[in-house]
C-alpha positions as CSV (number, residue, x, y, z in Angstrom):
1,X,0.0,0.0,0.0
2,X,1.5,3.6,-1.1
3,X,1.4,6.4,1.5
4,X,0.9,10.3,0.0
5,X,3.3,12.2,2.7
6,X,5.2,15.6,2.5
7,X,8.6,14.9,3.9
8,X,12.2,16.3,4.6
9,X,14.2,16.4,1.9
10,X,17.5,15.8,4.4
11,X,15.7,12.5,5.0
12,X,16.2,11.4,1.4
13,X,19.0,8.7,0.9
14,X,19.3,8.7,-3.0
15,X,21.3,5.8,-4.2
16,X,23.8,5.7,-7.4
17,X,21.3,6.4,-10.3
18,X,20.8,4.9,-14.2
19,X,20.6,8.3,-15.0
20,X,22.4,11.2,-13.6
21,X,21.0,14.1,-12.8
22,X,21.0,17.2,-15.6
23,X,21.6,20.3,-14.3
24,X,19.7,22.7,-17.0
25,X,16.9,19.7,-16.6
26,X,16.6,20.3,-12.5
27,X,16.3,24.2,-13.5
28,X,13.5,23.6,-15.5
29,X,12.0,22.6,-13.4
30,X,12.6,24.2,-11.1
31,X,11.1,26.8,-13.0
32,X,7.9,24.8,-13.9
33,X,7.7,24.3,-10.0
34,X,7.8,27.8,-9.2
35,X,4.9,28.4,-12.0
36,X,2.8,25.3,-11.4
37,X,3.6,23.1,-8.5
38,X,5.2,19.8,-8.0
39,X,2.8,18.3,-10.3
40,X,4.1,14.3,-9.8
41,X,5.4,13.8,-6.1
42,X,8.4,11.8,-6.0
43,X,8.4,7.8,-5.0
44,X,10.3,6.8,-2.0
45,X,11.2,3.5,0.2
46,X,10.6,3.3,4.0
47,X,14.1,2.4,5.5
48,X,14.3,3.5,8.7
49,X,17.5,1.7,9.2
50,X,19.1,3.4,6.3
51,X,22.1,5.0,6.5
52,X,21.8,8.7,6.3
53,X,18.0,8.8,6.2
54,X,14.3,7.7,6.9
55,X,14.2,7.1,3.3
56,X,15.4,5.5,0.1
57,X,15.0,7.3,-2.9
58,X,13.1,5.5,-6.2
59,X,12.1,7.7,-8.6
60,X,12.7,11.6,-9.0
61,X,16.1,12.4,-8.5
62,X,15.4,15.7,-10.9
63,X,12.5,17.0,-8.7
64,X,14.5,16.7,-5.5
65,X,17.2,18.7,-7.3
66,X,14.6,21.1,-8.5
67,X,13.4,22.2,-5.3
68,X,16.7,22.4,-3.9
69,X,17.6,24.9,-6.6
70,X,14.2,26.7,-5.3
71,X,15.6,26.6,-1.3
72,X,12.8,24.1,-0.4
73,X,13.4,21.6,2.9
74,X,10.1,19.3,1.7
75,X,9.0,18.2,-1.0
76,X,5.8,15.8,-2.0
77,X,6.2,12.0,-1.7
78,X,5.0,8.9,-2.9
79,X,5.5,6.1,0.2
80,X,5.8,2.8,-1.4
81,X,6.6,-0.6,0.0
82,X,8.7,-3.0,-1.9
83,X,12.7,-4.6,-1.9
84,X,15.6,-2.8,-3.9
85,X,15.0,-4.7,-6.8
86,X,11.2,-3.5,-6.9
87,X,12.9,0.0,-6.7
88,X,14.9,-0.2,-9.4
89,X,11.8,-1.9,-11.1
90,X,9.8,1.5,-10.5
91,X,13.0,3.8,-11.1
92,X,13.1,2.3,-14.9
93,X,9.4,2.6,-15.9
94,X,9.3,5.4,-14.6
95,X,12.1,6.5,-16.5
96,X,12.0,4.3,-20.0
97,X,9.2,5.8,-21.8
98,X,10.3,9.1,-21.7
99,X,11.6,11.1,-25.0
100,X,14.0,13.1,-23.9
101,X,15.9,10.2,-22.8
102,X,18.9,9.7,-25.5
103,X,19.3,6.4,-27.5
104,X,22.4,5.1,-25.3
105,X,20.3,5.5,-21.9
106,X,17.1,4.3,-23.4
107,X,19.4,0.9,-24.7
108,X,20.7,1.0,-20.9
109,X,17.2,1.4,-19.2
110,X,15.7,-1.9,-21.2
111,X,18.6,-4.0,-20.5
112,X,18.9,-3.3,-17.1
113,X,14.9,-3.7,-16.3
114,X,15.0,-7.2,-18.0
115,X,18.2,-8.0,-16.1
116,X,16.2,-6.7,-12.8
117,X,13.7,-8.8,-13.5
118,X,15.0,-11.7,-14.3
119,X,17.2,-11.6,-11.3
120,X,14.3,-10.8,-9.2
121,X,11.5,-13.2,-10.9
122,X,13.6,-15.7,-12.7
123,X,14.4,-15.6,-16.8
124,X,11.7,-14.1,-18.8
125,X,10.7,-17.5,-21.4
126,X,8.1,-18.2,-23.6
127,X,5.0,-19.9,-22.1
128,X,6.2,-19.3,-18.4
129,X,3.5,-16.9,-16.4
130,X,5.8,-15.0,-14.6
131,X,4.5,-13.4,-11.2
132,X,1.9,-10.5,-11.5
133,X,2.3,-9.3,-8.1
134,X,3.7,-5.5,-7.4
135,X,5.9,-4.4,-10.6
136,X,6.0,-7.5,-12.0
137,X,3.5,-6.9,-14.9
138,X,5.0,-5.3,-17.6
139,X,7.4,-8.6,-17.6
140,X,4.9,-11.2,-17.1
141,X,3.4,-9.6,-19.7
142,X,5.5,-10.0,-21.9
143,X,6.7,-13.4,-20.4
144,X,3.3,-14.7,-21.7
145,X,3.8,-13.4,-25.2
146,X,7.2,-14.7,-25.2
147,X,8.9,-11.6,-26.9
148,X,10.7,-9.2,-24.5
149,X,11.5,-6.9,-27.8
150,X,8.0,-7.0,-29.0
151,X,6.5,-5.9,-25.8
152,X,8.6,-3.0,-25.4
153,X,8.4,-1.9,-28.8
154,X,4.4,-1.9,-28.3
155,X,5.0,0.5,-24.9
156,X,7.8,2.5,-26.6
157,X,5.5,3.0,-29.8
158,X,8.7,2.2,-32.1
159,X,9.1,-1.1,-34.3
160,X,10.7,-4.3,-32.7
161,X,13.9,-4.0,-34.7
162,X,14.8,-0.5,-33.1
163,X,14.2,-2.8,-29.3
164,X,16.9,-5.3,-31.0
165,X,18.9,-2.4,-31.9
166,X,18.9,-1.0,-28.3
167,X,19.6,-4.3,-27.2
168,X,22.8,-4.8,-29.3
169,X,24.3,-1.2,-28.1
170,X,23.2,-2.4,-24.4
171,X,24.7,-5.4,-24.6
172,X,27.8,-4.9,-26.4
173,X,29.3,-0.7,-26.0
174,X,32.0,-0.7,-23.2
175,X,31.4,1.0,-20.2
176,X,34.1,3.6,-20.7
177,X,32.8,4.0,-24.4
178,X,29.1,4.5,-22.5
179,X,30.9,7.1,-20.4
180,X,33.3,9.0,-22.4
181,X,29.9,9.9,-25.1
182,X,27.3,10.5,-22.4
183,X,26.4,13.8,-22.9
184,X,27.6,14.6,-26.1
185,X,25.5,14.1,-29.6
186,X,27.2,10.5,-29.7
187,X,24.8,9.5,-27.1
188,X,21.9,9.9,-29.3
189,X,23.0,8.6,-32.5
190,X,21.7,5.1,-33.2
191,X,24.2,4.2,-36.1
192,X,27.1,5.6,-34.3
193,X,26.5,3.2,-31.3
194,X,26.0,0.0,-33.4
195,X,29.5,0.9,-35.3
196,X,30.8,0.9,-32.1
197,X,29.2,-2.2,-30.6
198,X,30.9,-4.4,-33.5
199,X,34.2,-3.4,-32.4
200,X,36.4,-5.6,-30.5
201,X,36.5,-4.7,-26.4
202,X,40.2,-3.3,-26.8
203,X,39.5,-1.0,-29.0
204,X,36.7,0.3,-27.9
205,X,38.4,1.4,-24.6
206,X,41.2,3.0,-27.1
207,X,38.0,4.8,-29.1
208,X,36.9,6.1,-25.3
209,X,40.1,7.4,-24.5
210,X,40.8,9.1,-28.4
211,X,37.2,10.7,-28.1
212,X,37.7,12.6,-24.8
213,X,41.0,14.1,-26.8
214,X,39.1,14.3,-30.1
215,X,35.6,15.2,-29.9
216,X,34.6,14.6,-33.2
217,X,33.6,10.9,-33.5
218,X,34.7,10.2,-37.0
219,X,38.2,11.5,-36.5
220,X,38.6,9.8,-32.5
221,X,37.3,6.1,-34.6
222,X,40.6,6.8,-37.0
223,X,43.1,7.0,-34.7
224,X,41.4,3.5,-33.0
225,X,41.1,2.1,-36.5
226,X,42.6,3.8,-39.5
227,X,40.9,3.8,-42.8
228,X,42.6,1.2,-45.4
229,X,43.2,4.1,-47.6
230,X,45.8,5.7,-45.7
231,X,49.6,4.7,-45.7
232,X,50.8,1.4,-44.0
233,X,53.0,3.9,-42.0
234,X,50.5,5.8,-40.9
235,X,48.6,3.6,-40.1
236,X,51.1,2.1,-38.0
237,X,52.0,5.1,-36.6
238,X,48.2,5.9,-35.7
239,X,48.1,2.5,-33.9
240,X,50.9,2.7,-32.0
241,X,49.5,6.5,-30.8
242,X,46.5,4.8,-29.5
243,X,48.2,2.0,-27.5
244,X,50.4,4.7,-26.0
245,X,47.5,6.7,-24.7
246,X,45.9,3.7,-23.4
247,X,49.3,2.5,-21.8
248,X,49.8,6.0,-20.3
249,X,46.1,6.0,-19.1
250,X,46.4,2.8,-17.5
251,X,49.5,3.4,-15.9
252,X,50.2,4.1,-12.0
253,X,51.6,8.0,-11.0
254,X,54.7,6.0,-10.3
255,X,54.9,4.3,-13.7
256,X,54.0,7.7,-15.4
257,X,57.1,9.3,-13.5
258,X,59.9,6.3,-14.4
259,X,58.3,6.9,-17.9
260,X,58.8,10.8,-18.1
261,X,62.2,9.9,-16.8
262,X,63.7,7.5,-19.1
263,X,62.7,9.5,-22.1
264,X,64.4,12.5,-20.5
265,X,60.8,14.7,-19.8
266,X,61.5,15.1,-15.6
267,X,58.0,15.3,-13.9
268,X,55.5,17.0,-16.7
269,X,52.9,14.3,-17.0
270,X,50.3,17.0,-18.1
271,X,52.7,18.7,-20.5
272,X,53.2,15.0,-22.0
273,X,49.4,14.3,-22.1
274,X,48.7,17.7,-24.4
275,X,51.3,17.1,-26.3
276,X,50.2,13.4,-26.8
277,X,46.4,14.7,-27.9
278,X,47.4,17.2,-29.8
279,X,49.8,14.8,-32.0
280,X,46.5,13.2,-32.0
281,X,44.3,15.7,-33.6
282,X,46.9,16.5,-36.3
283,X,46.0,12.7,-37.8
């Protein structure tokens, strides 16, 4: 049974999110708050044992941020009852269906909800009739049907294929790839991601680390993996360039220093570094 309740926000605990919060989002609204009211309370967890608070965040991370930006010490609440897993259950639909989520967190959101479910109800198969109690029905759903892509496609209002596509960039983009393009237009291009997802592991980690240097996409993807067109040297030498920042990336402040001084550099890691990136984005 949910509980409606106006509560502290100090007594919040919010865990690590899916999604972080946005700044300019918060302030609007923050703004829309201001104009109109907290139109959707926010959904917590009871846990008076908690660490830090009466409460455990689910959903609405933005809104608490929002009236913090407007100097507010409550804010409206949603009391639910449920484990961590049913959180996170409530925290993704909540979250999924929304548009101005980008295509890399959207591929994130449906892979972690089945991966919550599954570790919560058991895997989603054809023919099995999953558990209908709580959150459990968009799954069971769909466990029924058989067709986990199909079922989210029909919520999502876009084709099964574009589901398998999210899947594939869920699935398969590294973590430091997911990191290195979240908030930047990388993150919402479909295509983009899929190239990525058919690289090997390796080198996406070397793409990660070429794109914070090299913002433009096409150009940070060379330096991983030169076009056949361009000189075996080159080529070589573009190679070896992206090993090197890995290497140095990868390397302990120790390491970095025995480095700088066998090639004769003293201590001028950061010097090295710009020099490295700009050699970089003269490819």
């Amino acid at each position: 049974m949910a509980e409606f309740k106006r509560i502290l926000i100090s007594d919040i605990v919010i865990p690590e999110r899916l999604r972080a919060v946005e700044e300019e989002h918060a302030i609007a609204i923050a703004q829309s708050i201001v104009e109109y009211g907290l139109i959707n309370p926010i959904t917590v967890r009871s846990t008076p044992n908690a660490k830090g608070g009466k409460y455990t965040l689910v959903a609405g991370a933005h809104r608490i941020r929002a009236e913090q930006i407007n100097e507010e010490a409550e804010i409206d609440a949603m009391i639910v009852e449920g484990d961590k897993a049913e959180a996170q259950l409530i925290e993704i639909t909540e979250n999924l269906f929304r548009n101005e989520l980008s295509v890399l967190d959207r591929a994130v959101f449906v892979q972690t909800y089945r991966d919550v479910w599954e570790g919560k109800y058991g895997k989603v198969e054809a023919g099995r009739p999953g558990n209908r109690a709580n959150l459990a029905q968009l799954l069971s759903d769909e466990a029924e049907a058989g067709s986990f892509s199909k079922h989210v496609a029909d919520r999502m209002g876009i084709s099964r294929r574009a589901v398998e596509y999210l899947n594939k960039i869920a699935q398969n983009v590294h973590p430091d790839v997911r990191a290195a393009v979240r908030g930047t237009p990388v993150a919402d291009n479909q295509s983009a991601l899929l190239k990525i997802a058919k690289m090997e592991p390796q080198k996406q980690r070397q793409a990660a680390i070429a794109f914070r240097a090299e913002p433009d996409l096409k150009k940070a993807l060379a330096l991983v993996d030169p076009a056949p067109k361009l000189p075996k040297a080159q080529i070589e030498q573009a190679t070896l360039l992206s090993r090197l920042v890995t290497a140095w990336e990868d390397a302990s402040e120790e390491t970095r220093n025995q480095f700088l001084a066998h090639i004769g550099l003293g201590d001028e890691p950061d010097a090295l570094m710009a020099e490295i990136r700009s050699e970089a984005g003269d490819e």
